[in-house]
C-alpha positions in Angstrom: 93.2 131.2 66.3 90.8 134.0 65.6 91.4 137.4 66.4 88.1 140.1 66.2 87.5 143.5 66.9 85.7 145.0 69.6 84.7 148.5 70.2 88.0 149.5 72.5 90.5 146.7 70.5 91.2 143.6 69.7 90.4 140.0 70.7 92.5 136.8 70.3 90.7 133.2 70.9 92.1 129.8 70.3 90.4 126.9 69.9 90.1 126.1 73.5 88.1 129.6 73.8 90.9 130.8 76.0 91.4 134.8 75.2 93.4 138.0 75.1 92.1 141.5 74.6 93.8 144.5 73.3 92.7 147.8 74.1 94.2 150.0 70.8 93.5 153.3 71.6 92.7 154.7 68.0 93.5 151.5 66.5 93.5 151.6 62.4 94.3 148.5 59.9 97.9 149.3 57.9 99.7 147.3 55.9 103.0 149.7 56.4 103.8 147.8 59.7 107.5 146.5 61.1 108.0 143.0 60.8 107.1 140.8 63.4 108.6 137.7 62.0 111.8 140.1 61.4 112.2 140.5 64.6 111.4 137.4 66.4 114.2 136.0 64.0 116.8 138.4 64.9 116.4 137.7 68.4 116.7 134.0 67.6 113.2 133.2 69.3 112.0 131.1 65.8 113.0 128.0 66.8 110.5 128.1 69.9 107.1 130.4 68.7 105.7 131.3 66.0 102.2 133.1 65.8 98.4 131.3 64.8 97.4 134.5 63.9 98.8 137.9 63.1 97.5 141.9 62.8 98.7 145.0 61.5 97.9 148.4 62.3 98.2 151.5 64.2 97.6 152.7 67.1 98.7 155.7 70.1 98.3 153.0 72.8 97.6 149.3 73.4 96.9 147.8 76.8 96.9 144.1 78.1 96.4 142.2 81.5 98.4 143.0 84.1 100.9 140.1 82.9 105.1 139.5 82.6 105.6 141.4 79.1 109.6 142.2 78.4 110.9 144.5 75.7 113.6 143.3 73.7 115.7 145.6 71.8 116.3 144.1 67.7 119.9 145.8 67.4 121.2 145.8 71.0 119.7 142.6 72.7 118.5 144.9 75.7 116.3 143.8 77.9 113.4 146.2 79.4 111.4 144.8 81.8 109.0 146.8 83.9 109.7 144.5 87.1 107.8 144.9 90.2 106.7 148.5 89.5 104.1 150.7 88.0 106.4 152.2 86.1 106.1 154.3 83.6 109.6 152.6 82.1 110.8 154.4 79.4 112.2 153.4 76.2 114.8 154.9 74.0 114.2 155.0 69.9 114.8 151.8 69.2 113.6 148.9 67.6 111.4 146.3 69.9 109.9 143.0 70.6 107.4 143.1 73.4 106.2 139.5 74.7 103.2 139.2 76.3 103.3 136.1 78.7 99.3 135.0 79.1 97.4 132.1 78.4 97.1 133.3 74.5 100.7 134.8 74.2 101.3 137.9 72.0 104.7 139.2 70.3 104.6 142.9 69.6 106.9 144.5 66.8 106.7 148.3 66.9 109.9 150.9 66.6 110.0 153.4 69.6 110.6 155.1 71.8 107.7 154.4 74.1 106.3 153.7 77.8 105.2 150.8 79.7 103.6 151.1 82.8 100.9 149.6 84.7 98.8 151.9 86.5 97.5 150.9 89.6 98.3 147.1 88.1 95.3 146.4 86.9 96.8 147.0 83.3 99.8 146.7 81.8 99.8 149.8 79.2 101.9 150.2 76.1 102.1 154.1 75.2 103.8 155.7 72.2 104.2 159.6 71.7 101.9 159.2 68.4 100.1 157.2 66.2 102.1 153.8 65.9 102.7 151.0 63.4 102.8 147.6 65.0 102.2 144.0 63.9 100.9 141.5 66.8 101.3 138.1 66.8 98.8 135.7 68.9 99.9 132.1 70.0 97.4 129.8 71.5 97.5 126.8 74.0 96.1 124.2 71.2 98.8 122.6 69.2 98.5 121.0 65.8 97.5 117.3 65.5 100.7 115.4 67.0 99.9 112.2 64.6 99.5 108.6 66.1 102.3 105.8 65.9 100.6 102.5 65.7 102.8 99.8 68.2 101.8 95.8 68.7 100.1 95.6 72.5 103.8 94.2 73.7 106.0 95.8 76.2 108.1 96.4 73.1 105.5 98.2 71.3 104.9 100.5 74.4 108.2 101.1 74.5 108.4 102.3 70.5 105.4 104.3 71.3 107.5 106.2 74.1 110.7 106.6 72.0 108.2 108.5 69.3 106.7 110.9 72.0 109.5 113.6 72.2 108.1 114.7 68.9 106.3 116.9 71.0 108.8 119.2 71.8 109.9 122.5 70.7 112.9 122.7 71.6 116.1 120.8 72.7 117.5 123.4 75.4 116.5 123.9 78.1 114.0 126.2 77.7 112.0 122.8 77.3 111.1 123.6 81.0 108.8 126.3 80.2 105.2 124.6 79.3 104.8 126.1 75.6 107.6 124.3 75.1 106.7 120.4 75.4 103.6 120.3 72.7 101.6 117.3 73.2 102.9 113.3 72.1 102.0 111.5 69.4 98.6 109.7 70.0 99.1 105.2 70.4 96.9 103.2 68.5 97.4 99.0 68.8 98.2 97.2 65.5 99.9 94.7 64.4 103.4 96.2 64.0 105.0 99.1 64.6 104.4 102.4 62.4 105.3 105.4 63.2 104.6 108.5 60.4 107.6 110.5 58.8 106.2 113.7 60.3 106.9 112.5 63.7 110.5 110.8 62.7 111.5 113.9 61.6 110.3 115.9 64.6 111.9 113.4 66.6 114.9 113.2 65.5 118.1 111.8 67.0 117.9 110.8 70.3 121.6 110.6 72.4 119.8 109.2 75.6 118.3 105.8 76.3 116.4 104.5 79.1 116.0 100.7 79.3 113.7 98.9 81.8 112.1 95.3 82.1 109.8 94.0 79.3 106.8 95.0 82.1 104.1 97.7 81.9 105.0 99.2 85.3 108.3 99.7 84.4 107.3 101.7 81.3 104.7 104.0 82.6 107.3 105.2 85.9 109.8 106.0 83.6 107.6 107.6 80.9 107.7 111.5 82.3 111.4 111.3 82.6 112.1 109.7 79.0 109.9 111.9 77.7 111.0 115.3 79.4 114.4 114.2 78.1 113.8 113.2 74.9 115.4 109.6 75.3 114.8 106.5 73.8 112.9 103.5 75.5 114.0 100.0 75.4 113.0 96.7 77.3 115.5 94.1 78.6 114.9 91.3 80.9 119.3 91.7 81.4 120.1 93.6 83.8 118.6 96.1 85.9 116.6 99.1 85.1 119.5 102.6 83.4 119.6 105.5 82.0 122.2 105.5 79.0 123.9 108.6 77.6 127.6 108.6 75.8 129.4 109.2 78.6 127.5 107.4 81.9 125.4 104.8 82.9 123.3 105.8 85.4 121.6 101.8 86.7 118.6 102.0 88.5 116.6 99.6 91.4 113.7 97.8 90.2 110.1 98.6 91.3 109.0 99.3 93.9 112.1 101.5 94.4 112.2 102.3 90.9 109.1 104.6 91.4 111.3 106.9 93.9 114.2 106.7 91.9 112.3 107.9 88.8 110.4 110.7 90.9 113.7 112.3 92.4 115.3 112.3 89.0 112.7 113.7 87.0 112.8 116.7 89.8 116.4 117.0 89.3 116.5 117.3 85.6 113.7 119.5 85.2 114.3 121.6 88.0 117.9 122.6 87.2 116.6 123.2 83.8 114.6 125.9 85.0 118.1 127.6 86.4 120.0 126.5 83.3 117.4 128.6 81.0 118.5 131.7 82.5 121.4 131.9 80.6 119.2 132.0 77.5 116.8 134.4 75.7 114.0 134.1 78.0 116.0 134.4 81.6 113.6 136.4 83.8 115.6 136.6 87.2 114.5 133.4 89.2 114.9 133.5 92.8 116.7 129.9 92.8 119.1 130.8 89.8 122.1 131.1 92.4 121.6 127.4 93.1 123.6 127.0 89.6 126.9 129.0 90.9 126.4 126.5 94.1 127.0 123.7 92.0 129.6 124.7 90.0 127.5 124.4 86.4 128.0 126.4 83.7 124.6 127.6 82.5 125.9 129.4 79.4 127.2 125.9 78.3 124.5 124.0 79.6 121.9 125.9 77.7 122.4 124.7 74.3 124.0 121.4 75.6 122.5 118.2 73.9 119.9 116.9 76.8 122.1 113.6 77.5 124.9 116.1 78.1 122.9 118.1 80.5 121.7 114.9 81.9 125.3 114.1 82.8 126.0 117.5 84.4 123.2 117.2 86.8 123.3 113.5 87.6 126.5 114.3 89.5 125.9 117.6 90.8 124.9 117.4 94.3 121.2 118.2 94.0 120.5 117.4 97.7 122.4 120.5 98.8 119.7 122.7 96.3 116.6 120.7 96.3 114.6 122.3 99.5 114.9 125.6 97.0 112.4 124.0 94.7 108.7 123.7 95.1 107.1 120.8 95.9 106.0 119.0 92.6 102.4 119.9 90.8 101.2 116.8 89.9 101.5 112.8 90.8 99.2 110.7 88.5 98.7 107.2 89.7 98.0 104.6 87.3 96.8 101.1 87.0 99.6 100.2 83.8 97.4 98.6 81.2 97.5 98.4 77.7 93.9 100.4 77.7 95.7 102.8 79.6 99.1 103.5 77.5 97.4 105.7 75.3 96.1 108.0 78.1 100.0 108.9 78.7 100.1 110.9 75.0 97.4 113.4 76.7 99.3 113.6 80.0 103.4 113.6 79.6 103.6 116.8 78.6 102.8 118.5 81.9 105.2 116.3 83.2 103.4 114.7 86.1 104.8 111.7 88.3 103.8 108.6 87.4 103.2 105.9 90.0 101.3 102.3 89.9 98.2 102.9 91.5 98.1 101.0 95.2 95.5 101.6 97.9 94.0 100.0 100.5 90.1 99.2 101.6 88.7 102.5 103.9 88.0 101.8 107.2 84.3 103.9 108.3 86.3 105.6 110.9 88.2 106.7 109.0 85.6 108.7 106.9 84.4 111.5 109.0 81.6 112.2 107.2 79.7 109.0 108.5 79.6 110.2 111.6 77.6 113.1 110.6 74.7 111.2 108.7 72.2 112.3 111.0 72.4 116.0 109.6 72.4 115.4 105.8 69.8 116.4 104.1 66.0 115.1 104.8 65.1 114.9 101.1 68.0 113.0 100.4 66.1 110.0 98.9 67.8 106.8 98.1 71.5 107.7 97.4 73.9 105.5 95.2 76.3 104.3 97.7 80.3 104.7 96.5 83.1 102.3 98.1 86.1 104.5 98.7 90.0 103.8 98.9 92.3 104.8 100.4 95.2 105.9 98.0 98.8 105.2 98.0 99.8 108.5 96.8 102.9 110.4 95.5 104.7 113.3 96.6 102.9 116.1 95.1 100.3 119.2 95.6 97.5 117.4 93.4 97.1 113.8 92.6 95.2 112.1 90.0 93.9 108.1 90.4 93.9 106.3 86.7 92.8 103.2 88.1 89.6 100.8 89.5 88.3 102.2 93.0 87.0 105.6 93.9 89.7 107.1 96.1 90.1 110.1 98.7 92.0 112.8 98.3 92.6 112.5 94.1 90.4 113.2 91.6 89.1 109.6 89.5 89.7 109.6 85.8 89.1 107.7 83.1 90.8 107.6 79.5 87.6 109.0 77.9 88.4 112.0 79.8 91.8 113.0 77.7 90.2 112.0 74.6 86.8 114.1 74.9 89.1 117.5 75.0 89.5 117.2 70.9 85.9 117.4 71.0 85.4 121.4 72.1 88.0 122.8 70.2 86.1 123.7 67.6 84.1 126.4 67.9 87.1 129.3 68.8 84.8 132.6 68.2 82.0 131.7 70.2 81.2 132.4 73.9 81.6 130.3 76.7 78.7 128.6 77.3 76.9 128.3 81.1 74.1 126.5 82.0 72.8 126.8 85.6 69.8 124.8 86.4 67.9 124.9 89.8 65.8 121.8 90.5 65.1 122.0 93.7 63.4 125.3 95.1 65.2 124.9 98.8 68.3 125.9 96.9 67.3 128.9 95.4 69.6 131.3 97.1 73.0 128.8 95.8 71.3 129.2 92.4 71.1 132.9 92.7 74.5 133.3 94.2 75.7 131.1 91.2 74.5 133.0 88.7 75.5 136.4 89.6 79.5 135.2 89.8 78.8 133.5 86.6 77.5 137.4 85.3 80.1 139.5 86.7 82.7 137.6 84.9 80.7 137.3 81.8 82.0 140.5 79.8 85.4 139.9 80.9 85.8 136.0 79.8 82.7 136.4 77.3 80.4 134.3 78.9 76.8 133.4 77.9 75.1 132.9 80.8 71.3 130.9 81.0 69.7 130.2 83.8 67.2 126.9 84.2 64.3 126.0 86.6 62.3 122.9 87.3 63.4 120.6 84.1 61.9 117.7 83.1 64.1 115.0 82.2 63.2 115.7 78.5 64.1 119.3 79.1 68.1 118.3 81.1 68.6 115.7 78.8 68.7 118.0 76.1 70.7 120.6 78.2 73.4 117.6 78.1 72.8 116.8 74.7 73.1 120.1 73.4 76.8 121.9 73.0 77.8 123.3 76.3 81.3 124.4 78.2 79.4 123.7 81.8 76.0 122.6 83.3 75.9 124.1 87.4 72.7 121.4 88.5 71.6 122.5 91.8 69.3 119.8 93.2 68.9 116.2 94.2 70.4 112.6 93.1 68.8 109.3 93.6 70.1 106.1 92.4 67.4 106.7 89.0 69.4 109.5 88.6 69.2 113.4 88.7 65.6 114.5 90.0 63.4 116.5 87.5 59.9 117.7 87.8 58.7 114.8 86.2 61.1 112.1 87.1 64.9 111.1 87.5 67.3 111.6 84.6 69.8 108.7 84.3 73.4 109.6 82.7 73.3 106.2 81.2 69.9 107.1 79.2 72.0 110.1 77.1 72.9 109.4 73.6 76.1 111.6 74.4 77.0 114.4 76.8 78.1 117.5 74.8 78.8 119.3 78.5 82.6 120.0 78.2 82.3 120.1 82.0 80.1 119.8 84.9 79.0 120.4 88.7 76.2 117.9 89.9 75.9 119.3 93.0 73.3 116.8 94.2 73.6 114.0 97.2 75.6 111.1 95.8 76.0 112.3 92.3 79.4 110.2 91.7 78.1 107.1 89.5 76.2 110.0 87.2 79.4 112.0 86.6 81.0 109.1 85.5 78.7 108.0 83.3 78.8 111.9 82.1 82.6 111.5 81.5 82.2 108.1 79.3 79.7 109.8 77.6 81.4 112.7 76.4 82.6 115.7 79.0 86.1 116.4 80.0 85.6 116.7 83.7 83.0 117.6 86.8 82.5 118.0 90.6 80.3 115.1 92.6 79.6 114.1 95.4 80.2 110.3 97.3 77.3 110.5 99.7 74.7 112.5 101.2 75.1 116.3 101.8 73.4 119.5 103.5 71.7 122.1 102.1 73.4 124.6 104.1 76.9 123.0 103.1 75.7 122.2 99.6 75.1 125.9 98.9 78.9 127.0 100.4 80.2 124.9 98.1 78.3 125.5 95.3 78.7 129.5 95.3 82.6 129.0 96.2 83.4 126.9 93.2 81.5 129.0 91.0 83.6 131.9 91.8 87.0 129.7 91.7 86.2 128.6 88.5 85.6 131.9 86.1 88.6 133.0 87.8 90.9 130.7 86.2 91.2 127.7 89.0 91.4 124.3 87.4 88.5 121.8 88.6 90.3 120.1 90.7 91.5 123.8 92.8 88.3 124.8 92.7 86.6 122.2 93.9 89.6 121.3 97.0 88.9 125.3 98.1 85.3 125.1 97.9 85.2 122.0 100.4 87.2 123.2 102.9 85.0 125.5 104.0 82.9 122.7 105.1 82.9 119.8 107.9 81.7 117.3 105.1 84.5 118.1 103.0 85.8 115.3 102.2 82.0 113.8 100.3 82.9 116.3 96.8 85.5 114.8 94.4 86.5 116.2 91.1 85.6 113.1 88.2 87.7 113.2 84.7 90.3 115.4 84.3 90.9 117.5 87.6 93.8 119.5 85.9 91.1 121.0 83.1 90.5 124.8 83.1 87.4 126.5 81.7 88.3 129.8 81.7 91.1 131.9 82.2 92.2 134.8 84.7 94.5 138.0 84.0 97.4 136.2 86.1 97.2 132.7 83.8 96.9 130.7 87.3 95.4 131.6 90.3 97.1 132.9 93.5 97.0 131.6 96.8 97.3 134.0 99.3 97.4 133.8 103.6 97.1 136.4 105.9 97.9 136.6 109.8 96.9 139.2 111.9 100.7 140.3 114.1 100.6 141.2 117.3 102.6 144.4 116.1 99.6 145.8 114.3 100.8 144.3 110.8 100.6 141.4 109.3 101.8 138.2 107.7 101.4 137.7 103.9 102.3 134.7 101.9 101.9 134.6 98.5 101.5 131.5 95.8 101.1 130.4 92.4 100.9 127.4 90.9 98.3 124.8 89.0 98.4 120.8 87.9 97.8 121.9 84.2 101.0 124.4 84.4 105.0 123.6 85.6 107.8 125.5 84.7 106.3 129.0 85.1 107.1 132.0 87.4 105.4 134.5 89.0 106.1 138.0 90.7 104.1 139.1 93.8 102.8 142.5 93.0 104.3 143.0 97.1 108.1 142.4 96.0 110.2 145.7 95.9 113.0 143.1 93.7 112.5 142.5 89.8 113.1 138.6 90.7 110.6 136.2 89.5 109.5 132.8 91.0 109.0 129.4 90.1 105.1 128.1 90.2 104.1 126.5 93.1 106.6 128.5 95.4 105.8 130.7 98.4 107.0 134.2 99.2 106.7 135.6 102.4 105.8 139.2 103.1 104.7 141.8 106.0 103.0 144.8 105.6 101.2 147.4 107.6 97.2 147.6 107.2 96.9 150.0 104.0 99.9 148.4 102.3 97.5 144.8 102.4 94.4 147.2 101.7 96.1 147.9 98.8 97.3 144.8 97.7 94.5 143.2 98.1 92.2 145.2 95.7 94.9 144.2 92.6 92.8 141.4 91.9 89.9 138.6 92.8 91.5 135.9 95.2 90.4 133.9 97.8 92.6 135.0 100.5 92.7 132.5 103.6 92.5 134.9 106.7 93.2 134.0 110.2 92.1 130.3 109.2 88.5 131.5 107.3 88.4 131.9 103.2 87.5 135.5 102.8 87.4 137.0 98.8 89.8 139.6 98.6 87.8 142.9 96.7 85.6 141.9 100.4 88.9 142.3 102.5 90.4 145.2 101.1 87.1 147.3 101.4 86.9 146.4 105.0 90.5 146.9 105.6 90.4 150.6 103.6 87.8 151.6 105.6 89.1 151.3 108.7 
C-alpha cells in the first residue's frame, strides 16, 4: 500500500492500483494523533482488519466517495450512521471510529464532536469545528502470499489440498460472509507427498466439520466452495455415500449428478443466513432480509460467534425454503472440467465463493446461432476469419458463468488456468498510473477510436489514468505495445487467421515472447484464437470476438465497453452490456478471467438501473448492485427514505415523479436501461431537467 499526497489530500493505492482519495482541507503531518490501533481494539474489530498503511495529521475537514462510512463511538459502542440522507448528522464530543467501506477501506480515529454529511451525494464529507488530529488507516484488496501445500496428484492429495485452504480466512464468525473476510487459499503444487507449511497449519487451525466424498475429482471440485466457506475438512471414501460431518449431525448426500444441486442449494443456505446472522455483530448494517432470522426461530446473538459446524447445524434444519426467494440469485457458477491441471485453479477462485459444477455441453446447432443468419452484412474487409466451434453450455444457476473447460461456449466467458496465475504478475507497481493503450488500425473506425479515447480521458484524473493513443502500427510497433508493461491495449481494427492487421502485415499472438497487457479488447472480426493465445502468454483477461462483425456494431460496442469499464464494471459486465445493444450480440465473449476489474468506481460495483415511463406521468425505477468478483456486500439506493441496506445482487423497486428521477439520475455515471434502450444516465437527467 502506498499512500501520497496530492495538492487537495491524500491518496491510498494497493498493489492492484485500486485507490482512495482524501480531500484534507488544511491537512498538516502530526505526530500528536489518537490511536487508531486503540480504537479499532476497543471496538474488538482486530481480529478482522488491520491497516497496510497508516497517516497522521491534521486537518478542519476530510472528504471521501460518496460510500457506507459508520461512526462508532470508543466508550459507548454507538452507532452513527448517516443512512439514506445528506445529512449533516451530528456528533457529540466523543471519541470515534469512522469506517470507510470502498474498494481501499479506511478506518478513521479522531475525537469529536463533528459532522458528516454528503452534500448533494457526490461526497461524503467529514467536518470538525477546527483543526483536527486524526490517524487513517488504509486496507487494500491484495493479501499477503497465502503459501502453497504440496499434495501427491491422488484424490487424497486433492483432498489434503482442500482441508489446507480455509487458511484463507479471517475470521470464524460469521462475518466470514463479507468478502474482506475470506483472503485467498493456499496455492497447490504436485509432489510426491503431502507438505503443507507451519504458517498455514496454524492459520488453519482446528477444523470441527468434515465433508467426505468418493476418491473422484468431480466429487472434490462440487464440494470445494462449500468446504471451503465453512472451514471443514475433506476426506475421500469409496464407503458410503457422499456427508457433511459436524459433532452433532450427519448430513448424507446423493452422488453426482445430484450431488451438484445438493452442493449448490447448501452452499446458498449457509452463506446466506450468515449474512443475517452477522447482524448481530459489530458490522450489522440494517439488511432488508435480517427478519428472515426471527422467521426461523435462530438466535443470531448466539449464532454469531458460534463454531461454523455449530452454525452449520442450526441452518441445516431451519426451514430455508420458507426464506430463500428473499435472497438474490447467486453471482457466480464456474463450470469446470475436474483435472488435476485444473485443482490448482480453485486456490484463485474459492474465495468469491462461486458454484462449482463439471463442465457439460452439447455440439451447437447453426440455427441456433443467430448471428449466421446475418453473414451477408458483416463487414466487406473482413478477410479470412479464424473460424471458432461453439457449445452449447450446461450451465448453473447464477447471474454470470465461467467455462474452465475444452470448447468455446455461449453465454460464459472461456478461461484458462494461466488466467488466475498471471494476476501476481501486475501487482507490483502500486504508485504508478493505470496504463491505456488505444490503437486504431483501421481508418474506417476512426470515430470508435475517438469515442474511446475521450471516455478513457474524462476518467483519467479521477482513476489516474495514462492515456496513449496509437495509429497505423506495424507489427514491430504492436508487438512491442504487448510486450511492453500495460493495464489494457483497446485495438480497433481487423483479424485474419495471420493475426491482427498492421500497416505492414498481420501480428500473430503466438509470435510474442510474453504479453505484459494485464488486459485487453481485440475488437477485430474473429479475434477469439488471438486472445487466447494473449491469455497463455501473460494477460489476465480480454474481449473477442467468434466471427465476423460490422463496423457500425463494432463501434457500439467498442465505445460502450469503454465507458463500462473505467467505471468500475468487471470484464465480463462490461462486455454482456456493450453487446446488447446489438443484433450480433452474441459474436463478443469475455477470454480469461471475466470476474477481473481494472478500475474502480465511487460505489465499489456498478449499479444497474431500469426505468419505465407510467401512464400516471411517473415512473418505474429499479435499482441493482451486484458483481462476479464481489458477494456478501450491500448497497443502499440513494432513492430509499429507510437507513436499510441490501444484499448485492438484489433489486429495489421505486417510483418517482420526473424531477425526483432528474435528480437521481445526475448522482452518478450509470447506464440506465430506459424503456428497453441503454441510455447513460448524466445524458438522461439533462434531458429530463430540462423539461
Amino acid at each position: 500500500m502506498q499512500v501520497e499526497r496530492t495538492d487537495d489530500g491524500l491518496r491510498a493505492v494497493d498493489a492492484a492500483k485500486q485507490s482512495l482519495t482524501v480531500r484534507a482541507e488544511e491537512w498538516a503531518d502530526c505526530a500528536a494523533a489518537p490511536s487508531l490501533d486503540a480504537g479499532i481494539g476497543a471496538l474488538g474489530l482486530g481480529d478482522t482488519w488491520e491497516p497496510d498503511a497508516t497517516v497522521a495529521g491534521s486537518a478542519r475537514s476530510l472528504g471521501f466517495p460518496p460510500v457506507y462510512a459508520p461512526a462508532r463511538d470508543i466508550d459507548t459502542g454507538e452507532l452513527f450512521d448517516l443512512g439514506s440522507g445528506t445529512g449533516p448528522l451530528s456528533l457529540p464530543q466523543g471519541s470515534y471510529v469512522l469506517r470507510v467501506d470502498s474498494r481501499v477501506d479506511a478506518y478513521v480515529r479522531f475525537d469529536g464532536p463533528a459532522a458528516i454529511e454528503k452534500p448533494g451525494y457526490e461526497r461524503l464529507r467529514v467536518r470538525f469545528p477546527g483543526e483536527t488530529a486524526v490517524e487513517i488507516g488504509f486496507g487494500g484488496g491484495v493479501r499477503d502470499d497465502p503459501g502453497t501445500v504440496t499434495v501427491p496428484r491422488t484424490p487424497t492429495g486433492v483432498a489434503a489440498a482442500l482441508s489446507a485452504f480455509p487458511a484463507g480466512h479471517r475470521t470464524a464468525t460469521a462475518d466470514r460472509s463479507f468478502n474482506s473476510m475470506r483472503g485467498r487459499p493456499p496455492r497447490i503444487a504436485f509432489g510426491e507427498s503431502v507438505s503443507i507449511p507451519e504458517s498455514v497449519r496454524d492459520a488453519r487451525g482446528d477444523s470441527d466439520a468434515r465433508v467426505v466424498v468418493p476418491p473422484d475429482l468431480a466429487s472434490l471440485f462440487v464440494v470445494s466452495p462449500l468446504a471451503h466457506y465453512v472451514g471443514a475438512e475433506v476426506a475421500v471414501s469409496a464407503d458410503g455415500p457422499p456427508r457433511i460431518e459436524t459433532p452433532e449431525t450427519t448430513r448424507t448426500l446423493d452422488r453426482l449428478p445430484t450431488l451438484q444441486d445438493e452442493v449448490t442449494s447448501l452452499l446458498e443456505r449457509v452463506f446466506y443466513l450468515d449474512c443475517v446472522v452477522r447482524e448481530a455483530g459489530p458490522h450489522g448494517s440494517g439488511l432488508s432480509v435480517a427478519s428472515a432470522i426471527d422467521d426461523l426461530g435462530l438466535d443470531a446473538e448466539a449464532l454469531y460467534t458460534a463454531p461454523p459446524a455449530e452454525r452449520v447445524d442450526a441452518y441445516l434444519a431451519a426451514p430455508f425454503d420458507a426464506v430463500a426467494d428473499r435472497f438474490p440469485e447467486w453471482h457466480l457458477s464456474m463450470s469446470i472440467d475436474p483435472r488435476y491441471e485444473h485443482a490448482p485453479t480453485l486456490s484463485y477462485l474459492l474465495a468469491n465463493v462461486p458454484h462449482v459444477r463439471v463442465a457439460e455441453s452439447t455440439g451447437l446447432d447453426e440455427t441456433e446461432w443467430l448471428d449466421t443468419s446475418l453473414s451477408a452484412f458483416y463487414r466487406r474487409d473482413a478477410g479470412d476469419v479464424a473460424s471458432v466451434e461453439l457449445v452449447q453450455p450446461s450451465l448453473g444457476p447464477a447471474r454470470t458463468h465461467g467455462w474452465l473447460a475444452d470448447g468455446v461456449p455461449i453465454d460464459a466467458f472461456k478461461t484458462v488456468p494461466e488466467a488466475y496465475e498471471n494476476r501476481s504478475l501486475y501487482l507490483d507497481a502500486p504508485g504508478e498510473p493505470i496504463s491505456i493503450v488505444a490503437i486504431l488500425n483501421d481508418g474506417d473506425m476512426r470515430e470508435e477510436h475517438d469515442e474511446v479515447a475521450d471516455h478513457y480521458r474524462e476518467r483519467a484524473a479521477a482513476l489516474y489514468l495514462d492515456v496513449t493513443l496509437e495509429e497505423h502500427l506495424t507489427v514491430d510497433e504492436l508487438a512491442t505495445v504487448f510486450e511492453s508493461r500495460t493495464d489494457l491495449v483497446h485495438y480497433i481494427g481487423h483479424c485474419e487467421r495471420e493475426g491482427l492487421r498492421c500497416a505492414d502485415g498481420y501480428l500473430s499472438a503466438s509470435s510474442l515472447s510474453a504479453s505484459n497487457a494485464q488486459t485487453f479488447f481485440l475488437n477485430a472480426c474473429g479475434s477469439f484464437h488471438e486472445g487466447i493465445e494473449l491469455i497463455r502468454k501473460g494477460s489476465v483477461a480480454g474481449a473477442v470476438t467468434f466471427n465476423e462483425v460490422l463496423d457500425s456494431q463494432a463501434a457500439t460496442v467498442g465505445t460502450m465497453f469503454a465507458r463500462l469499464l473505467v467505471n468500475g464494471y468487471c470484464m465480463e459486465r462490461a462486455l454482456d452490456k456493450s453487446r446488447r445493444q446489438i443484433m450480433t450480440g452474441k459474436d463478443y465473449a469475455v477470454v480469461g478471467d471475466g470476474t477481473h476489474v481494472l478500475t474502480q468506481s465511487e460505489d465499489i460495483v456498478g449499479t444497474d438501473v431500469a426505468v419505465t415511463r407510467r401512464n400516471d406521468g411517473r415512473f418505474d425505477v429499479t435499482v441493482s448492485m451486484g458483481a462476479p468478483w464481489m458477494t456478501g456486500g450491500f448497497f443502499r439506493p440513494y432513492l430509499q427514505d429507510s437507513d436499510e441496506t441490501h444484499l448485492l445482487g438484489a433489486t429495489t423497486a421505486f417510483t418517482v415523479d420526473r424531477a425526483e428521477l432528474a435528480e437521481f439520475l445526475s448522482y452518478a455515471d450509470n447506464p440506465v436501461l430506459f424503456d428497453g434502450s441503454l441510455r447513460w444516465s448524466d445524458a438522461l437527467a439533462a434531458e429530463f431537467g430540462d423539461r
